[in-house]
N, C-alpha and C positions, 0 to 999 in steps of 0.2 A: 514531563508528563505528555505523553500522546492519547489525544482523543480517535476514539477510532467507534463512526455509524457504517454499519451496514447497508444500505438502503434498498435492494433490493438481493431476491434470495432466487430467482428464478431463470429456466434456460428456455430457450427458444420462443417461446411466445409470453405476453403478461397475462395475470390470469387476476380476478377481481380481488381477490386476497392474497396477491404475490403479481410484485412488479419484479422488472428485466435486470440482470446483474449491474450492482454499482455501488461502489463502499467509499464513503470519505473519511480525509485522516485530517486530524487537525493540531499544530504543533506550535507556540509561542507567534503566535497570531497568523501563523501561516494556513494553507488551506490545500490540498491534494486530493484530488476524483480519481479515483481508479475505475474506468471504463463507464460509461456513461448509454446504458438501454432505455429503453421507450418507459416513459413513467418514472424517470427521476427524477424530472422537479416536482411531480406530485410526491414520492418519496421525501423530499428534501422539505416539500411543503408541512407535512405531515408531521415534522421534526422539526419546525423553527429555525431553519439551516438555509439560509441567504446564500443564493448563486453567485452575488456581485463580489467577495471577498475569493474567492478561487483562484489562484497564480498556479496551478500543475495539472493539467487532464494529461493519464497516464491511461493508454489502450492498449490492453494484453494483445487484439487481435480485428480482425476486421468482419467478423459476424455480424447481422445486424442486431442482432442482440445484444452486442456491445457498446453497439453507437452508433442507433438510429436515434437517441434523443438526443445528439450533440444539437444541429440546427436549429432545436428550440431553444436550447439552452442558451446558446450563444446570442439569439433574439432577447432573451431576457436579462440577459447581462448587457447586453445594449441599451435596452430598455431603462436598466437602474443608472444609466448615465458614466459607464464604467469606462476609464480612459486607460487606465494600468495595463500594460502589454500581457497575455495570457500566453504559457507556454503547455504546446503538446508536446507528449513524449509517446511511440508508439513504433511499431517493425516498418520499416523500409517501405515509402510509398505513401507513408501521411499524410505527405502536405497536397498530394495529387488527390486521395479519397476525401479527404476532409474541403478541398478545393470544388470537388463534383457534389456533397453536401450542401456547401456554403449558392447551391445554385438558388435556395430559397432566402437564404443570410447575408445578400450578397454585399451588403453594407453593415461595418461596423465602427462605433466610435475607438476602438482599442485595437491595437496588433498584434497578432497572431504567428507566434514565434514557433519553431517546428525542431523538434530535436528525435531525429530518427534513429533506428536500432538497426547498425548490422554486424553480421556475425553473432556469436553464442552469447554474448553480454555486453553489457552498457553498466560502468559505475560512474557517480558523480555526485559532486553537493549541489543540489538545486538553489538553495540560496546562499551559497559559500561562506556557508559555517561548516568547516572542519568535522565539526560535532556530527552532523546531522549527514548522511547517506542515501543515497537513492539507487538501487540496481535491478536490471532489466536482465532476466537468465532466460535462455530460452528452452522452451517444452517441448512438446510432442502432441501435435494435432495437426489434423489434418490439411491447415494452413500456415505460415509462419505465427507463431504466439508465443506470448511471454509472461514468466511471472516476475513479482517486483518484492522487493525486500525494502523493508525503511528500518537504518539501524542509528541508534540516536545514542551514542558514546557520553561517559559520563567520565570526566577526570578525575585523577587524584583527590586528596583534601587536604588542603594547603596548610602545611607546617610553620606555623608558628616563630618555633623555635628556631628551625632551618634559617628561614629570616631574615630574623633579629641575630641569630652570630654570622651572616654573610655580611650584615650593618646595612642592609638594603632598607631603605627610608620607606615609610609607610603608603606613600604616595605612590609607590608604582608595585604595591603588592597585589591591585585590583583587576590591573592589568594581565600583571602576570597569572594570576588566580583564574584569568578566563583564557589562558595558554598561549598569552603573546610573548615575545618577547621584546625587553623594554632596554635604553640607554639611557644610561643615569646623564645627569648635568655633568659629572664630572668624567664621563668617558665610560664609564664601568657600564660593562653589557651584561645582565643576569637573561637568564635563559628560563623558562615555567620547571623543568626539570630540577632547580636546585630549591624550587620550595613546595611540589608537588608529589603528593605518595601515588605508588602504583592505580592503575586506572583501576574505576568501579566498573561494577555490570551496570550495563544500562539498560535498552528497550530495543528490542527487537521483533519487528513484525512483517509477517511473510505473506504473499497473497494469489493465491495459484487457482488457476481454473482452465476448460476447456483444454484437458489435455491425458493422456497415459501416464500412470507412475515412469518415471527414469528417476536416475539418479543428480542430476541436476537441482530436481526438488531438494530432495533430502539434503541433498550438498548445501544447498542457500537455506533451508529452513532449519538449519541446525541450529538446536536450544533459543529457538523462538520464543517470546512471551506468548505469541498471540500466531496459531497457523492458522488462516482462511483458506480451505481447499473446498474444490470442487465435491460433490458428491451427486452426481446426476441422477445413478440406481441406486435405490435401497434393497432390491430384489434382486436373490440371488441368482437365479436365471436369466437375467439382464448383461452376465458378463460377456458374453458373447457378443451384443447389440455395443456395449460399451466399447470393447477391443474393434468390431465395425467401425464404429463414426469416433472413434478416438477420444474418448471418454473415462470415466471413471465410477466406481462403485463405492457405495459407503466403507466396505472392506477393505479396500485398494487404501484408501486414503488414510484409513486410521492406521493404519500398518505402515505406511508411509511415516505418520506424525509419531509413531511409537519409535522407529530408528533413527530419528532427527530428535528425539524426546525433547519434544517442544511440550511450553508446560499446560498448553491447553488449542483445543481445535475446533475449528465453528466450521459445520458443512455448508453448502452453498451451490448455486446455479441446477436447483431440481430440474427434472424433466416435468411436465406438463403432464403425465402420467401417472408421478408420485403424488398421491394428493394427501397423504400422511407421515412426513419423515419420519415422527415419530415411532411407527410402527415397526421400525428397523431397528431402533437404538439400541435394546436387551443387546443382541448379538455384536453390535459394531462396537459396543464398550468393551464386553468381552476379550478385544483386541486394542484399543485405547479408551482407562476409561472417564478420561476428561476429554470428551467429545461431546458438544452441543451441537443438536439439528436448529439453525440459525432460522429465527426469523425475521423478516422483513422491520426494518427499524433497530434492528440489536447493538444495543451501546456496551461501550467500554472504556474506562481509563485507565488504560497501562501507565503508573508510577513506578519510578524507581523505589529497589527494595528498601532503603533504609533513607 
């Protein structure tokens, strides 16, 4: 199961009913910020959602929209007496932005580890489980930015019978059942494949913003559980503004999630402009129509199907 808050649904400035973009993902006690704007630990306050537990702040890009509220953040993780090392992940240049940040944080009881993006993508297991995937593709805006994929693989289900006629002893079924593989006392090496059926669908969730449709999305957000994109205009005369400052439209984006047929889409990072998303939906269903205009706080738990 992935938990996945929205925390905040807005682009360039915060507005008193809509804080600055910023989504956490929560995963078998782990904890993941995807880009962190002005007003997310009120967001996070708002939500009974503790800063001091966070091991991954993940920045699409370096707007200040995306992460002028690190400095506080990391005060307050300080503050909770946090000793656990905190790893960023973000494009090229992190550790130098977050460095000229930290001019007011400039002391912390924890270490701040730095894992930068260059080139078109970054894969990796952040906490080196197998299972669990982390990927950083890059978009199209008018500074280096990226979107992130969290894809959480579900194995086989462990036979039985397979087993019991290999004569493999019970004692190292448990093991192998969570896809190690194990050496018996007496030398015999079993492998998770000889008592593991074909892999299930698992969870996958996509999360794109400040950027132009390309095809990189659609590539990484293919048969998502969950796609978070961008929807800056709801107005159709806005496309023009959008292809300007490299942006996106409610339209763009569902058309996007409808060739990725992912099985559901939450818009994100309005303009300051928009003061109704909803007033777009009729038509942007039209073209996907499991598309929610996300509000600020919007929960979800993605389970596997069966």
């Amino acid at each position: 199961m992935i938990d996945v808050c929205l925390l905040g649904t807005g682009g360039m400035m915060p507005l008193p009913n809509r804080y600055l973009t910023s989504c956490i993902v929560r995963y078998n006690g782990r904890c993941i910020l995807i880009d962190c704007g002005e007003a997310t630990q009120i967001a996070m306050k708002k939500k009974g959602i503790s800063a001091k537990p966070i091991d991954i702040i993940c920045f699409t890009h370096f707007h200040a929209d995306h992460i002028s509220g690190l400095p506080g953040l990391l005060l307050t993780m300080g503050n909770a007496e946090r000793t656990e090392p905190l790893l960023l992940v973000g494009p090229k240049g992190l550790e130098r932005v977050v460095n000229a940040l930290r001019v007011i944080a400039p002391e912390l009881p924890f270490e701040i580890k730095f894992k930068e993006i260059e080139g078109d993508e970054l894969s990796f297991e952040p906490y080196g489980m197998p299972a669990f995937t982390l990927k950083a593709f890059k978009v199209n805006h008018n500074i280096t930015c990226y979107g992130y994929t969290m894809n959480l693989r579900r194995q086989g289900k462990f036979n039985v019978e397979a087993a019991t006629s290999a004569g493999i002893d019970r004692k190292y079924w448990n093991d192998l059942q969570q896809g190690n593989t194990v050496t018996a006392d007496d030398g015999s090496v079993y492998t998770p494949d000889m008592v593991l059926g074909a892999e299930r669908k698992g969870i996958k969730l996509t999360y794109v913003t400040d950027t132009r449709p390309v095809s990189s999305i659609v590539d990484n957000a293919k048969d998502s559980d969950l796609f978070i994109c961008e929807g800056m205009y709801g107005e159709a005369d806005k496309l023009k503004k959008a292809r300007e400052y490299k942006h996106m439209t409610f339209y763009e984006a569902a058309r996007m999630a409808k060739e990725a047929d992912v099985r559901e889409m939450w818009l994100t990072h309005y303009s300051p402009s928009l003061v109704n998303p909803m007033d777009f939906m009729k038509d942007t269903k039209k073209i996907f129509p499991h598309t929610i205009a996300a509000k600020d706080g919007r929960s979800v738990e993605l389970k596997f199907e069966d």
